[in-house]
Phi, psi and omega in degrees: 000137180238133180241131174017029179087079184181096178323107172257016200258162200294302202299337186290306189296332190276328174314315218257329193072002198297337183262299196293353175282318201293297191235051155044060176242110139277148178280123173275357155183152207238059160207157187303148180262130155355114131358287205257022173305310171296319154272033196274138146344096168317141166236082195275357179214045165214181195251180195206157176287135176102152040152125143235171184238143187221174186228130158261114210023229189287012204235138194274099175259163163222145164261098183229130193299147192243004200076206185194185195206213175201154175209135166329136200253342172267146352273017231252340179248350219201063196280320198257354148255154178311144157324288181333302198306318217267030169264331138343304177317296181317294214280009189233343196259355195039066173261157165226196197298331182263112175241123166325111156253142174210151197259128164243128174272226212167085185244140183266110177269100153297015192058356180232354187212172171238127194227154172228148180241128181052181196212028173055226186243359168084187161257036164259005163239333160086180180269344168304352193202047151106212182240092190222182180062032202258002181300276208303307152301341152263357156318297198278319189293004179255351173116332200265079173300114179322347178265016168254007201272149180244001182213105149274100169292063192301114191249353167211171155303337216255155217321308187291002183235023190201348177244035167265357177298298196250146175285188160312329193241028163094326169295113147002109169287352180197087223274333167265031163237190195259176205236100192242115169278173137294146165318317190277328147337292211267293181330271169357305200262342192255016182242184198246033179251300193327334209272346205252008199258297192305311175277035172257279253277198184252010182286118159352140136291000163285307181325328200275340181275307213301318199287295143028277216277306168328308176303325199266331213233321164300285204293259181356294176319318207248069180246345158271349170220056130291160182207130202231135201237181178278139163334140156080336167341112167301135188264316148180149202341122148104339178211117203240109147321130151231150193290122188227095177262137158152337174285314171239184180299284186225101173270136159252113147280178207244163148210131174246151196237165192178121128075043177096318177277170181221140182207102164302098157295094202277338173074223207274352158012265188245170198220334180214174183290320186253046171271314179311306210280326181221099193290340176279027232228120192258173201247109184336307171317339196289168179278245173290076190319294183288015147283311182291329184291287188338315209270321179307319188298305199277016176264331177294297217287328173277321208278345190252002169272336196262001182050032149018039192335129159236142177236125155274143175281328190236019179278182143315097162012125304288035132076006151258100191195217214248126173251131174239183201240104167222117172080054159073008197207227184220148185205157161251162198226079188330138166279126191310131157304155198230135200236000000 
């Protein structure tokens, strides 16, 4: 199937390898997650490799893993700087040049919903490129069968947060639920200016077919049960977009409130620990590199003055803790595991 010259079928692109060029991940070990993994038994009330659970007041989060890969960290995190500045950084952060990426999602139980935030990488890339496509099976090893989920929470278009929407075979991974976007979001990824934004941009061309062919291939199916809310907007009691543009077109991190507590999903906000340590430092990916440094500064500058629970979307398996204010800059502060 062609869409505007454009390949669309999921088995060509992982054939073609056209995503792992794309978004410059080599695999660091070549093996399959168990079979039987996807039927593995729920332990709803213990923790498990692949998802932990935490509590925001009252409402019941998990933290459940898509895997990782690995990706270069220059230019691809530090676009607008020398190689030479930013190997300092790495070696004081115990980064090395080649870095573990890895995906988490965040599906949240309000006691009236099931909310899932971004949907990963899907099954389109797989164990060839590294441990990725592991969301749905740990779903189920977490108690959360995808057909319970009832809000897929999108916080941007690009590939790795939008192309767990659809299976291999064309079916909805998560069929009863509803899609929820920013508005200016969804417009964007679903008109006919992105496709001329992305290949105008600094992205690989290959990167530049994969994000194209996600957009293309995701969004359309679920154009009947979106429900598209305003920047800053409530998605329902307890959980509101905030507005972060600059990463994407109109990218959002979440916040959720609950019984006093509070916990910022920042999405692509920062991509590493050391986005933290240097906010003016821009991301290949971005839409608009001086809006996203901007937007980076002042989503840090709220999550260490109001002291946050914070959850990275791309931070280290489970992606939960602090942003604190050091040395003129920001640093992170993993939050004690919860047993």
């Amino acid at each position: 199937m062609k869409r505007d010259g454009l390949a669309l079928s999921r088995r060509n692109l992982v054939r073609s390898s056209a995503i792992l060029a794309a978004a410059t991940f080599s695999a660091p070990h070549s093996f399959a997650a168990p079979a039987a993994a996807a039927e593995a038994a729920s332990v709803p009330d213990l923790q498990g490799a692949g998802f932990y659970r935490f509590k925001i007041g009252d409402f019941k989060a998990t933290v459940i893993s898509d895997g990782y890969g690995t990706i270069p960290f220059w230019p691809t995190f530090a676009a607008n700087q020398p190689e030479a500045a930013v190997l300092p950084a790495l070696k004081a952060s115990y980064l090395k040049p080649v870095n573990q990426f890895t995906c988490n999602m965040l599906v949240v139980d309000t006691g009236r919903e099931k909310i899932l935030v971004d949907t990963g990488f899907g099954e389109v890339l797989g164990p060839k490129f590294g441990h990725f496509s592991d969301l749905k099976a740990n779903l189920r090893r977490a108690g959360i069968p995808p057909e319970s989920i009832d809000i897929v929470l999108t916080t941007h278009g690009h590939i790795d947060h939008i192309a767990g929407i659809v299976n291999m075979d064309g079916s909805l991974a998560f069929p009863n639920a509803r899609y929820v976007f920013a508005e200016k979001e969804w417009a964007y990824w679903t008109g006919s200016r992105f496709e001329s934004d992305v290949n105008g941009g600094p992205m690989p061309d290959v990167m530049k077919q994969g994000t194209i062919w996600a957009a293309k291939t995701n969004l359309p199916p679920i154009k009947d049960k979106v429900q598209l809310v305003k920047a800053d907007g409530e998605v329902v009691p307890g959980v509101h977009l905030i507005a972060a543009p600059g990463h994407s077109y109109a990218h959002s991190a979440v916040l959720f409130t609950s019984g006093g507590d509070q916990l910022i999903h920042m999405a692509d906000v920062s991509n590493l620990v050391t986005g933290l340590q240097h906010p003016e430092w821009s991301i290949i990916f971005d839409y608009d590199s001086a809006q996203a440094i901007k937007t980076r500064k002042s989503v840090l500058d709220r999550m260490a003055t109001d002291r946050t629970l914070v959850m990275g979307y791309h931070f280290p398996f489970p992606s939960i803790g602090h942003v604190e204010r050091f040395k003129g800059a920001y640093r992170w502060n993993a939050a004690d595991w919860t047993w």
